[in-house]
C-alpha positions as a LaTeX table, in Angstrom:
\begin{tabular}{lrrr}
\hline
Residue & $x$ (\AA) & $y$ (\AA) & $z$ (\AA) \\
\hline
Unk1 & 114.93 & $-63.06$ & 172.93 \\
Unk2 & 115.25 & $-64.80$ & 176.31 \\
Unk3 & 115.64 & $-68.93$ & 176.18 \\
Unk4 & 111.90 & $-69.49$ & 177.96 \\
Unk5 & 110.47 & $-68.13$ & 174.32 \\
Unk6 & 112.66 & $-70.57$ & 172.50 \\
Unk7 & 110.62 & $-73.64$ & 174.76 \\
Unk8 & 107.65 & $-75.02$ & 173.82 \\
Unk9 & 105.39 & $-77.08$ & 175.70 \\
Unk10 & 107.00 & $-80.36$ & 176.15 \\
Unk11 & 110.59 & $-78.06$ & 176.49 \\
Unk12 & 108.94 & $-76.59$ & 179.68 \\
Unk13 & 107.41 & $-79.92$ & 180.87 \\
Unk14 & 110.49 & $-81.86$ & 180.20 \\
Unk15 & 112.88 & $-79.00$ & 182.31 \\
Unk16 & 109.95 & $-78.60$ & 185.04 \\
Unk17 & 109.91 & $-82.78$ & 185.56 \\
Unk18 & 113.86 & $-83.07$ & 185.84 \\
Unk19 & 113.98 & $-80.23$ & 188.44 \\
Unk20 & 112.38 & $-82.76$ & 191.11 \\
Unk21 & 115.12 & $-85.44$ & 190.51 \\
Unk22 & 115.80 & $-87.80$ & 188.19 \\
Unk23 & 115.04 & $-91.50$ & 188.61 \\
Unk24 & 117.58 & $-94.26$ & 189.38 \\
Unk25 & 116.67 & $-96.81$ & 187.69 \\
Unk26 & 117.68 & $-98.98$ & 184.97 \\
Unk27 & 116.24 & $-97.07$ & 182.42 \\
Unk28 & 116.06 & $-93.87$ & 183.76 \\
Unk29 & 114.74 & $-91.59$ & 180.54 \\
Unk30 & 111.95 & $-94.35$ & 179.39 \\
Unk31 & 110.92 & $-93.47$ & 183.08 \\
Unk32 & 110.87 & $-89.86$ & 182.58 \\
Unk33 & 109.25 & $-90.16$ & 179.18 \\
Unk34 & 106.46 & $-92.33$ & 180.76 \\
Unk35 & 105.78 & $-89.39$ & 182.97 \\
Unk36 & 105.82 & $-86.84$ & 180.50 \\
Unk37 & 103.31 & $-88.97$ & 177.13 \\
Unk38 & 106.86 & $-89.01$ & 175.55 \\
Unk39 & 108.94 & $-91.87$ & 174.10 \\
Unk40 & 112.51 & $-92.37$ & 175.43 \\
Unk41 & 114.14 & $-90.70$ & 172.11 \\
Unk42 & 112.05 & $-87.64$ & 172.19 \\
Unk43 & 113.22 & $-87.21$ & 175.41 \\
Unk44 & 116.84 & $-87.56$ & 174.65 \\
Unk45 & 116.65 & $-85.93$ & 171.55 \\
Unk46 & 115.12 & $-82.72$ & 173.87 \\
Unk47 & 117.39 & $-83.03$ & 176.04 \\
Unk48 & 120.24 & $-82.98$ & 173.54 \\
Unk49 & 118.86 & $-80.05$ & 171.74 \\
Unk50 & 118.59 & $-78.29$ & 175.01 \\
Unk51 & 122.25 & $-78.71$ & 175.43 \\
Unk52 & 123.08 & $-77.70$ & 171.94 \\
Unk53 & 121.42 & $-74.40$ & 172.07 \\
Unk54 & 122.57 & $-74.11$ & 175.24 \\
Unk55 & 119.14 & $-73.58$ & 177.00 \\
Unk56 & 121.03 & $-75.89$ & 179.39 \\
Unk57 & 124.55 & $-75.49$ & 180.04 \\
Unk58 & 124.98 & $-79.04$ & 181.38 \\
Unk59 & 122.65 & $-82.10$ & 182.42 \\
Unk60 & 123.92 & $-83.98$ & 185.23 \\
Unk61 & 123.86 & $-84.88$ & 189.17 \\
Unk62 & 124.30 & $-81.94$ & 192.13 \\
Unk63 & 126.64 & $-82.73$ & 194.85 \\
Unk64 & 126.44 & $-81.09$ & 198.05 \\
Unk65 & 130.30 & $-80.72$ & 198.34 \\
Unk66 & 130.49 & $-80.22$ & 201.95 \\
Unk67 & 128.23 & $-83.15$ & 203.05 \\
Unk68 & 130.99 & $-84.80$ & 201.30 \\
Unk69 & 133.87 & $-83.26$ & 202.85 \\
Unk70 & 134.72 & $-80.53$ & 200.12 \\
Unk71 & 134.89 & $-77.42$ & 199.72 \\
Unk72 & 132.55 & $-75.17$ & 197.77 \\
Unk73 & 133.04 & $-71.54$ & 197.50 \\
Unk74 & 131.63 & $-68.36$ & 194.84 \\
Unk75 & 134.63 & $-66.45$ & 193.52 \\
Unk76 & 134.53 & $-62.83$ & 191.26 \\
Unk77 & 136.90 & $-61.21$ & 189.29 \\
Unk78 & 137.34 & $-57.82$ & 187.99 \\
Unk79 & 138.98 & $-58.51$ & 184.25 \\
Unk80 & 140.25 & $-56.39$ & 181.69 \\
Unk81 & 137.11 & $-56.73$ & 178.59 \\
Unk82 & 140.73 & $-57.05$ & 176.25 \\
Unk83 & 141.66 & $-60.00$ & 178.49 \\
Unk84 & 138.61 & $-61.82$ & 179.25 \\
Unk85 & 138.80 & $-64.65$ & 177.24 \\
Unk86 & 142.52 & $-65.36$ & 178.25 \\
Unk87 & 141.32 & $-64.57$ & 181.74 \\
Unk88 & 138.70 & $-67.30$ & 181.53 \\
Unk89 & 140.80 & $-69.91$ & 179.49 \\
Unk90 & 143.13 & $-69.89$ & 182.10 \\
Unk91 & 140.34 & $-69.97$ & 185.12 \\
Unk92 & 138.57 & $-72.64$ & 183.34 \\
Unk93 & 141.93 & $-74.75$ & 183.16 \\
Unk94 & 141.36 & $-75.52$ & 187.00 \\
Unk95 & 139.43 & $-78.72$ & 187.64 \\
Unk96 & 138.04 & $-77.47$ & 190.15 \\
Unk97 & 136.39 & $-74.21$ & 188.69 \\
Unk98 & 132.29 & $-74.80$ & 187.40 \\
Unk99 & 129.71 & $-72.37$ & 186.23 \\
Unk100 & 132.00 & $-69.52$ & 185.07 \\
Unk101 & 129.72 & $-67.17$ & 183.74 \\
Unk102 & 130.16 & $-63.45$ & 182.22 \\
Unk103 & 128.46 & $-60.39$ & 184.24 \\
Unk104 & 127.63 & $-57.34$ & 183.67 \\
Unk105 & 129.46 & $-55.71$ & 186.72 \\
Unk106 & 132.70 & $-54.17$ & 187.97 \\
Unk107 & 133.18 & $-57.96$ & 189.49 \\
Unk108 & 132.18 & $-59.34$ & 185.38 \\
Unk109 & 133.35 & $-62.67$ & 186.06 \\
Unk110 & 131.65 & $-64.99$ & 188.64 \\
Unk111 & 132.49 & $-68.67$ & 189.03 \\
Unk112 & 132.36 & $-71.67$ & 192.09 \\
Unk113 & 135.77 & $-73.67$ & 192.90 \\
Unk114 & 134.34 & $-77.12$ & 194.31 \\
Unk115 & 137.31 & $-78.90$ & 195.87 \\
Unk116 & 137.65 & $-82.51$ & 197.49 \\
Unk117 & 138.79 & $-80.25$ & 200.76 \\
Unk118 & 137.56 & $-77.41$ & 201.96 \\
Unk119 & 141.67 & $-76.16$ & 202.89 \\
Unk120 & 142.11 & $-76.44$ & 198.63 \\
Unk121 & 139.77 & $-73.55$ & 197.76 \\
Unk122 & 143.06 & $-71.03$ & 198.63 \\
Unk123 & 145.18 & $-73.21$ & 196.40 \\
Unk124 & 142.85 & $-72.99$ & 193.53 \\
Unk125 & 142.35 & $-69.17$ & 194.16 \\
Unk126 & 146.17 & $-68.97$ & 195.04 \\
Unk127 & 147.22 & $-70.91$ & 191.28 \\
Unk128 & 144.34 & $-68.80$ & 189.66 \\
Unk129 & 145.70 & $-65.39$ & 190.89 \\
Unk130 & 149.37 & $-66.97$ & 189.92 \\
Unk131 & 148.11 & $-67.85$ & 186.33 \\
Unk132 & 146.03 & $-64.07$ & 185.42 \\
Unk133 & 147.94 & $-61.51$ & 187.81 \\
Unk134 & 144.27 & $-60.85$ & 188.75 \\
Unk135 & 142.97 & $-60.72$ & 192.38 \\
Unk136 & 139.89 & $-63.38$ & 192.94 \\
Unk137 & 137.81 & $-62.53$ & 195.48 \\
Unk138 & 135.89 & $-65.48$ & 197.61 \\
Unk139 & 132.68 & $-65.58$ & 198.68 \\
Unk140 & 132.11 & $-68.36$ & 201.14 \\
Unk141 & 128.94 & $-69.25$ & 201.45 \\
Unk142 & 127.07 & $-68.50$ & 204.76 \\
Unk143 & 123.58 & $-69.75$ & 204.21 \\
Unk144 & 121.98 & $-71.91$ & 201.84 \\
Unk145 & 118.83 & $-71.04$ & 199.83 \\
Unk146 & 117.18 & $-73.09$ & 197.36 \\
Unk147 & 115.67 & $-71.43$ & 194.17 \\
Unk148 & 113.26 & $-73.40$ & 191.88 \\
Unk149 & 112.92 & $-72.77$ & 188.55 \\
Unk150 & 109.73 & $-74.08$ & 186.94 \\
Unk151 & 108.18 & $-72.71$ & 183.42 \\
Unk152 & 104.76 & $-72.18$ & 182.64 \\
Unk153 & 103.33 & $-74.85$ & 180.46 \\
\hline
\end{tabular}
């Protein structure tokens, strides 16, 4: 069962409305739930649940890392099934390491190193080799594409 069958109608509204920014204001959710016929709880509540069944895997603001002065870079890995989970503990340890996700692939584990520089992605990649005995491979990004992600109502 994918997680768009698990969303009903205010689900898809509520995911749909935050993809277009969320306000900054002083109270930010009563703002979104005005938009959406909700009151402030249900919306929290939603987005809560959302979390906890891990529809969403985190709620928060993007940052362009290199309009900032970071770095920001797609790594893979090619990891032994038996060691995965010890592989990803010890990738997961880095600050620096987000959206480490399984795949399906020779490369089966994909994740992005955001850094405060762009000259600390090979540190990160450098300790993260170090810590597995695995190679990481970097994908620097060349061009940037945004994808939107709406739901039908």
């Amino acid at each position: 069962m994918n997680a768009e069958s698990n969303l009903d109608a205010a689900d898809r509204a509520l995911i749909n409305h935050l993809q277009g920014g969320f306000p900054i204001v002083e109270e930010p959710f009563a703002e979104v739930a005005k938009h959406l016929d909700m009151d402030e709880e249900e919306v929290t509540r939603r987005l809560s649940d959302l979390l906890a069944r891990g529809v969403l895997t985190r709620f928060g603001p993007m940052y362009h890392a290199e309009r900032l002065g970071g770095g920001l870079t797609l790594a893979a890995m090619k990891v032994p099934d038996d060691d995965f989970d010890a592989v990803a503990e010890a990738v997961n340890a880095q600050p620096e390491v987000a959206h480490n996700y399984a795949r399906d692939h020779a490369f089966n584990m994909w994740f992005v190193i955001a850094t405060e520089t762009p000259e600390r992605i090979a540190g990160v990649i450098a300790e993260i080799e170090t810590a597995t005995g695995l190679t990481v491979h970097d994908m620097p990004k060349r061009r940037e594409f945004f994808v939107g992600l709406r739901f039908e109502a």
